[in-house]
C-alpha positions in Angstrom: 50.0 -0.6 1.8 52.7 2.5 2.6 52.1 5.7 1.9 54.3 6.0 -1.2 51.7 3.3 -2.8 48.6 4.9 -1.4 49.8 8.3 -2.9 50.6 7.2 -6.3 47.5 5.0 -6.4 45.2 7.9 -5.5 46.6 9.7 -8.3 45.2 7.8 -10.6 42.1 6.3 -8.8 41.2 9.4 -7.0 42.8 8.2 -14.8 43.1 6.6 -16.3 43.8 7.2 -16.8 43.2 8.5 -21.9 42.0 7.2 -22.1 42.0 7.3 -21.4 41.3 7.9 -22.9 37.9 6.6 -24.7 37.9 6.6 -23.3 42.2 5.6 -22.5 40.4 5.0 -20.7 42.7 3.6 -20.5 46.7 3.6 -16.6 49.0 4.5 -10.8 51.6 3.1 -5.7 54.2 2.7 -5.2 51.6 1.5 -7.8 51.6 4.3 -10.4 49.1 3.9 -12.9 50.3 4.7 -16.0 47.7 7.3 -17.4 46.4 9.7 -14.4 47.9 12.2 -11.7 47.1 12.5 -7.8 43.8 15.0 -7.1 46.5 17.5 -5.7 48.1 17.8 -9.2 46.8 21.4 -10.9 49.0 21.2 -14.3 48.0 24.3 -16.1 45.8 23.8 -19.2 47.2 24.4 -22.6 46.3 27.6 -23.9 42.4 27.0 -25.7 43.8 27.8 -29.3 45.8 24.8 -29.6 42.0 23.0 -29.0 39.7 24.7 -31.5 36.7 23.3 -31.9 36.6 22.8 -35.3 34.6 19.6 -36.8 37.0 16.9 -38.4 36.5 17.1 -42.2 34.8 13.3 -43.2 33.9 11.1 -40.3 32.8 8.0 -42.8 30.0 10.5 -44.0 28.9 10.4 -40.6 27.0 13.4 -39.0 29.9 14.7 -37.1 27.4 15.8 -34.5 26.7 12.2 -32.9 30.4 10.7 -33.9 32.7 10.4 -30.9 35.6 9.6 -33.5 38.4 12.0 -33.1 41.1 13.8 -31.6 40.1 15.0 -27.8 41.6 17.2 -24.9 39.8 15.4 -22.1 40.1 16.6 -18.3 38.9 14.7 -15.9 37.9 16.1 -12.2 37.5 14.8 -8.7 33.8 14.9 -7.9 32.5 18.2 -9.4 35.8 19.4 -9.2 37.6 22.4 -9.1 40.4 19.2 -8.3 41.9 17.8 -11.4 42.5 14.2 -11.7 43.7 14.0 -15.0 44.2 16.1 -18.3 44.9 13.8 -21.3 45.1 14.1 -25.5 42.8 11.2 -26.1 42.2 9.6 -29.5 38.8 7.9 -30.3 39.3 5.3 -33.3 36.2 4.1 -35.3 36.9 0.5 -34.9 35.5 0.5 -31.2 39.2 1.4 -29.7 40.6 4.7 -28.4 44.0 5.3 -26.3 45.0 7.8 -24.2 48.2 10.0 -23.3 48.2 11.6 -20.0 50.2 14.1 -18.6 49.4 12.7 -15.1 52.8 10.3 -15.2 56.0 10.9 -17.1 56.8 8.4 -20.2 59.0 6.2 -18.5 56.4 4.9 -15.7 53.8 4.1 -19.0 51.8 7.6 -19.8 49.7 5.3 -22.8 46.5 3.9 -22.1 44.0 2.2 -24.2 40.7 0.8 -24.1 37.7 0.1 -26.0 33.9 2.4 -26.4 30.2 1.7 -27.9 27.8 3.9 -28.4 24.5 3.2 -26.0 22.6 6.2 -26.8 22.3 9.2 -29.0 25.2 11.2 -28.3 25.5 9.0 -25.7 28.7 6.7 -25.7 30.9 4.5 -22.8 33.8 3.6 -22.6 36.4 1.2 -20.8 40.0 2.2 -20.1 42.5 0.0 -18.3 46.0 -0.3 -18.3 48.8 -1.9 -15.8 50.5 -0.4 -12.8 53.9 0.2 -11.8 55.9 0.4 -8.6 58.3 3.5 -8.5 60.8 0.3 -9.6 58.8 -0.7 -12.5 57.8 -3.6 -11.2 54.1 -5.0 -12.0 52.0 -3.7 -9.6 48.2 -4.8 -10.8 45.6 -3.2 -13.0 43.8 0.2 -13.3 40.4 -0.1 -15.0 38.3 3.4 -15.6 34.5 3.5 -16.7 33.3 6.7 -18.5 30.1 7.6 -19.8 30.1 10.3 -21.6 27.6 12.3 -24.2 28.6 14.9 -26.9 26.8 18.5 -27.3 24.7 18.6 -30.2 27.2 20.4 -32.3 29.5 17.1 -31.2 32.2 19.5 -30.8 32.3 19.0 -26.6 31.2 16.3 -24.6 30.3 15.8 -20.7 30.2 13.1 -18.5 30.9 10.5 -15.6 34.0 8.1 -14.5 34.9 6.3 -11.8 38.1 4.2 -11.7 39.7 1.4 -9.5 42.9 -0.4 -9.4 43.8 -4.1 -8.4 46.5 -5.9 -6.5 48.7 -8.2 -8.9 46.1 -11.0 -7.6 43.0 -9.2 -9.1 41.7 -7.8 -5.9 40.6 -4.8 -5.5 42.0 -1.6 -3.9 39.0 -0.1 -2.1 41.3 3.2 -0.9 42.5 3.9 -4.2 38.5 4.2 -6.0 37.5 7.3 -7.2 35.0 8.7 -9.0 33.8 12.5 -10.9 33.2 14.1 -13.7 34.4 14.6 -17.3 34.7 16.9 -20.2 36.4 17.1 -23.7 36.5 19.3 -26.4 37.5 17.9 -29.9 40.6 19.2 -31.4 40.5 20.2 -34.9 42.7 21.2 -37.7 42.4 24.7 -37.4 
């Protein structure tokens, strides 16, 4: 694999993403999966009042403390971080479905990821994000597949948790240099 590949693949196995985020998660090579940046990437957060934490009104009469359903600003770092691997707006839908939009690819090489979630615990939720990959061409260049499990603060308002993600060849095989794995957080966007 050349370097051009192994970069852009690392930028999203070092997102998936999202979720992907939920998430996208899920979407990087001359492989670039459309939904997550390269660890090296350190775009700046949005400023925190655009994210306020405030509850969605009705979530299906839900307690809005163990619902995952919503509008997230997820981040997702390399190991512990301080190293960003992805930032995304990610939208959790109550069917079981949730897609992503990174800001770790532009539009054109496919910044949209989707994937599906289930709830395994209290406050405790998973989720599968994939989405294709792209050569710098936009040719197919395999799959991207992201596993989070994540579990919301008892105000549900923030949540914490674990990914890893890997990519495929075209074949289905894997891409053992492109895994990676860390941590995540999201903080539900409100109205206000």
């Amino acid at each position: 694999m050349n370097t051009r590949i192994r970069i852009r693949h690392s930028r999203l196995a070092a997102v998936t993403a999202l979720a992907i985020v939920t998430v996208c998660p899920g979407l990087v090579s001359n492989a670039a999966a459309a939904c997550f940046s390269t660890p090296a990437k350190t775009a700046l957060a949005a400023p925190r009042a655009l994210f306020s934490a405030t509850p969605a009104a009705a979530l299906d009469d839900r307690d809005s403390s163990s619902s995952i359903v919503g509008l997230w600003n997820s981040v997702f770092l390399l190991g512990d971080g301080p190293a960003r691997y992805d930032q995304t707006f990610q939208i959790i839908h109550a069917d079981g479905t949730e897609m992503m939009i990174s800001n770790g690819l532009p539009p054109a090489l496919g910044n949209v990821c989707v994937g599906i979630w289930q709830q395994i615990a209290q406050r405790t939720f998973k989720l599968k994000h994939m989405t294709w990959n792209w050569d710098a061409n936009g040719g197919f260049a395999g799959t991207f597949l992201m596993t989070v499990t994540l579990r919301l603060d008892r105000r549900g308002m923030t949540y914490t948790g674990s990914w890893s993600a890997d990519s495929y060849n075209p074949d289905g095989e894997l891409i053992p240099e492109l895994h990676a794995e860390g941590t995540a957080r999201g903080t539900r966007i409100g109205l206000d």
